[in-house]
ZANU-19040 format. One record per residue (C-alpha): residue in three letters; y, z, x. Coordinates in steps of 0.25 Angstrom, whole numbers, plus 5000, padded with zeros to 4 digits. Example, Ala and Ser with C-alpha at 12.3 -4.5 7.8 and 13.67 -1.06 7.14 Angstrom:
ala498250315049ser499650295055
This chain:
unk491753444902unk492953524910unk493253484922unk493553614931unk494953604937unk494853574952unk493953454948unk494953384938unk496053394950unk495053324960unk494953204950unk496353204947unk496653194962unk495753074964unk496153004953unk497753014958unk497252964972unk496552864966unk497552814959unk498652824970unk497452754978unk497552634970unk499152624969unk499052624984unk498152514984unk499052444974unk500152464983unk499252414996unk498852274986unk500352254983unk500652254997unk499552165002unk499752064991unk501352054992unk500852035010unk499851925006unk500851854999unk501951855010unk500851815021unk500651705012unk502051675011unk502351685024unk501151585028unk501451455019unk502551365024unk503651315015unk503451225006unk504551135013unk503851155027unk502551105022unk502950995015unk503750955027unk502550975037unk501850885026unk502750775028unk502950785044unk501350775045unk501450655035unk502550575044unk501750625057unk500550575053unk501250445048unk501850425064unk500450455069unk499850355063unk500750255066unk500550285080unk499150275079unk498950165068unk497950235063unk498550175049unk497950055055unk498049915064unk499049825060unk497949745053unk497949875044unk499449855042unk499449705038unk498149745030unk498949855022unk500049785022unk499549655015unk498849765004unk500249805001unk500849665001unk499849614990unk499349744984unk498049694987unk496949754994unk496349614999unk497849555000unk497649404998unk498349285007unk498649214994unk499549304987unk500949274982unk501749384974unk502849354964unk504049344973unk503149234981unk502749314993unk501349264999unk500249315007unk499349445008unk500949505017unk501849445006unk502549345015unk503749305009unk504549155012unk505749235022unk504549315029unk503649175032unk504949095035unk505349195046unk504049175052unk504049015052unk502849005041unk503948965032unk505348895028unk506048895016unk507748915017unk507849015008unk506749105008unk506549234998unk507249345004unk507049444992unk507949374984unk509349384991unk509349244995unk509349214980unk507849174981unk506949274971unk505549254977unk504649174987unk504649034983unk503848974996unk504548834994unk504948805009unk504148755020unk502948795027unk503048775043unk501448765047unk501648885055unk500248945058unk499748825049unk500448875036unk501048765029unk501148805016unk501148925007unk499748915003unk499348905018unk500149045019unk499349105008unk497949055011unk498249135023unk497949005032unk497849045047unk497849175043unk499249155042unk499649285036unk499049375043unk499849305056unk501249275048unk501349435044unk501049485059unk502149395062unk502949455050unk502849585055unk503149555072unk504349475065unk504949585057unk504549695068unk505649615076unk506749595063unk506849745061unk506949775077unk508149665075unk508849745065unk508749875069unk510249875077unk509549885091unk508549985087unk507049995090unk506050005078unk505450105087unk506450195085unk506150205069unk504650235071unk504450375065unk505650385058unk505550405043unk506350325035unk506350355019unk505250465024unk504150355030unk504150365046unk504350225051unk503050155057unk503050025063unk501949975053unk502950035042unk504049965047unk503349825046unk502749835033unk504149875029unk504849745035unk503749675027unk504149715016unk505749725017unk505849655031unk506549685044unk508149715037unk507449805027unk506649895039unk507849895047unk508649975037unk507550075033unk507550105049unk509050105052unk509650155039unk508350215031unk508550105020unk507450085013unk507149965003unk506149874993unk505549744992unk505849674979unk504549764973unk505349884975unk504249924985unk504950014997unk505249985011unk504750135014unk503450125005unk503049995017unk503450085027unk502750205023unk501350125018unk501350055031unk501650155042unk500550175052unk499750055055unk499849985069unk500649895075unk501049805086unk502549875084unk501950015087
């Protein structure tokens, strides 16, 4: 069949607008996906902001609880701690490690000394006195009715529940003493080695590396380890939060 010649030009026509019709569409597509993509740009943070609003909001939420306790009481504190102290979850009274420290807190001789339970004239110090462990050889005193070391681990009186509150009102005073004038206050929300500083924090750390080893975090952000290699900072971190009666 012969198609008569203004026909064949007719078609002709529609197909070359058809076909610019689409290039145009192709073009419009283009366009729109290259804009989508710059919107899209243009609305994500940068990786370094949002990582940084990460951590802010971590630290923030860190000093809210701490003003709160909503970590817990301070019975929640001594609980957690004495979990840690034993690696226990029903920490016993009658537990004695292999460098000699006793109790469900891990009471050591120089600790139980300061507090008058106990007297020896050369207590373990860890170890730069010359004497390698806890060897419980001195004399008990009968304070709170504890005169001997079996008394202390059969947790008579509920004595070391009472001996680690006086523990921790004793150390609160040591690190105020060695801070050249300054308030602990003054450190509260400060980070140091990137844990922000708590009261709690700061007790369960001179627990673990007493009052000298909390002073220097704070004043000279120098951190240290018990003879298990365990971190001042890893106490300071894990026990931030809970209430005290230093808040």
């Amino acid at each position: 069949m012969k198609l008569k010649p203004y026909i064949a030009s007719n078609i002709m026509t529609q197909l070359l607008k058809t076909k610019s019709l689409k290039r145009k569409i192709n073009k419009l597509s283009a366009v729109g996906l290259v804009a989508c993509s710059l919107l899209t740009i243009s609305f994500l943070p940068p990786e370094s902001s949002y990582a940084s609003s990460i951590f802010n909001k971590s630290d923030d939420t860190a000093q809210t609880k701490q003003k709160s306790g909503v970590r817990g009481s301070y019975k929640d504190f001594f609980t957690a701690l004495a979990r840690r102290e034993t690696g226990q979850q029903n920490p016993p009274t009658n537990i004695e490690n292999q460098l000699g420290f006793i109790g469900k807190y891990q009471f050591g001789e120089a600790l139980l000394k300061d507090l008058g339970y106990y007297d020896t004239p050369n207590p373990y110090i860890g170890g730069g006195n010359g004497v390698d462990r806890n060897y419980w050889r001195g004399t008990w005193r009968g304070k709170n009715g504890i005169n001997s070391k079996q008394d202390f681990l059969n947790n008579k009186n509920n004595v070391q529940e009472i001996a680690i509150q006086e523990a921790m009102q004793y150390k609160w005073g040591l690190i105020k003493n060695q801070l050249n004038g300054r308030s602990i206050k003054e450190f509260i929300g400060q980070k140091r080695g990137g844990v922000v500083v708590t009261p709690s924090g700061i007790l369960a750390a001179a627990h673990l590396r007493g009052e000298r080893g909390v002073a220097n975090l704070l004043l000279s952000n120098q951190g240290s380890t018990d003879e298990n290699g365990t971190s001042i900072l890893a106490y300071l971190r894990e026990f931030a939060g809970f209430k005290t009666p230093f808040d």
